[in-house]
N, C-alpha and C positions, 0 to 999 in steps of 0.2 A: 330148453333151459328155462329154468323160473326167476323170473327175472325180479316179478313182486315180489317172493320170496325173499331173494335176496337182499332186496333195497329194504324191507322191512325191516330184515336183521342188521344191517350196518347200520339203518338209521335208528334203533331200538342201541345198538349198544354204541354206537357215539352217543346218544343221550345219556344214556347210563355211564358213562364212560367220565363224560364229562362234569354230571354230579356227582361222581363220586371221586374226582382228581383233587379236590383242594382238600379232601382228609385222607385219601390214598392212593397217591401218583402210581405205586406200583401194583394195585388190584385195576386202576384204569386202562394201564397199559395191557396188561393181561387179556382184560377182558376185550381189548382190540384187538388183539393177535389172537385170540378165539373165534371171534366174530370173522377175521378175515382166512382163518383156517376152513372154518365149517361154510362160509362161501365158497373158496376156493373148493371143495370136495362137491358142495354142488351145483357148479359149472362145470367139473372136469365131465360128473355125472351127464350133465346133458351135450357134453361134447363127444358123446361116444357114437352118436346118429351121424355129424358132421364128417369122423373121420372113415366108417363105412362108407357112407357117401361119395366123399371123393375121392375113396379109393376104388370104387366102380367109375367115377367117371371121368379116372386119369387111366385105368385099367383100358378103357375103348382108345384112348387116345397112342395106346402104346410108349407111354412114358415108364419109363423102367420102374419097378416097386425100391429099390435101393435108394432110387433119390425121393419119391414120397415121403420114407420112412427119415429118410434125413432134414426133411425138411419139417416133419412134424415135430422132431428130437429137437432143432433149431429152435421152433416155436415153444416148447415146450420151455429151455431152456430161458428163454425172454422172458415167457410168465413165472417161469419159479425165482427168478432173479427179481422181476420187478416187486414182485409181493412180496419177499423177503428183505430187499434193499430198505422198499416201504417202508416195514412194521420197525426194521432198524431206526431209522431217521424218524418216526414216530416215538421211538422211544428214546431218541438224543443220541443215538448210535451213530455218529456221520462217519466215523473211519469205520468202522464194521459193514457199514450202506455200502462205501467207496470200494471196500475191497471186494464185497459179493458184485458190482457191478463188473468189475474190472475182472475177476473170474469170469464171469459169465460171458463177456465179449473173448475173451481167452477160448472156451471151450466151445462157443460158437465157429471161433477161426480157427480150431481144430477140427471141429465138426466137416468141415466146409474145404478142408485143404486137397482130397480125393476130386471133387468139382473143379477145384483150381487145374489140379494135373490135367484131368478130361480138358477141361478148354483152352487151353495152351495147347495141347493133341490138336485139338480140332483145327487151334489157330495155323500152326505148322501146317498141316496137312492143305489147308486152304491156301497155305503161301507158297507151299510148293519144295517147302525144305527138310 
């Protein structure tokens, strides 16, 4: 991940963002929700080594590839909610924020209700019933 990179361009277009809001609030906004698009694209970019990664070294462990893959989807879904909630409430959005948050915890606990079932299994099975 280019991390310089990054901090360049969010601090290059907050500044810009910023002189150019008292003649046009909605070219500032804009060009925020650009700048944190084309970040977004390259972090996913260097997050592609992370998830090879530890899916060789959850592969040794013998953890199943269904819950990796759920758990990535989980993550995934946190990041696309927070940067999205963000640029909302950056832009005076606070009911549009509210409601992408409250999606995203929704589709998380949909994500996630398969794990529920498994460890209530498990829990039974320990208890003996």
């Amino acid at each position: 991940m280019e991390i310089v990179k990054i901090a360049a361009v969010c601090l290059t277009a907050a500044v810009a963002a910023k002189v150019i809001q008292p003649t046009n609030r909605d070219l500032a906004a804009l060009l925020s929700i650009s700048a944190v698009i084309f970040c977004a694209f390259l972090t996913v970019d260097g997050l592609s080594g992370i998830f090879s990664g530890a899916n060789g070294l959850l592969s040794d462990t013998g953890v199943g590839g269904s819950y990796i893959s759920a758990a990535f989807r989980a993550l995934g879904i946190c990041y696309v909610c927070e940067l999205s909630s963000s640029s909302c409430r950056d832009c005076g959005e606070t009911a549009l924020a509210g409601i992408i948050d409250i999606s995203g915890r929704a589709a998380t606990a949909i994500l996630m209700l398969p794990f529920l079932k498994e460890f209530l299994t498990v829990i039974r099975t320990v208890l003996g019933r």
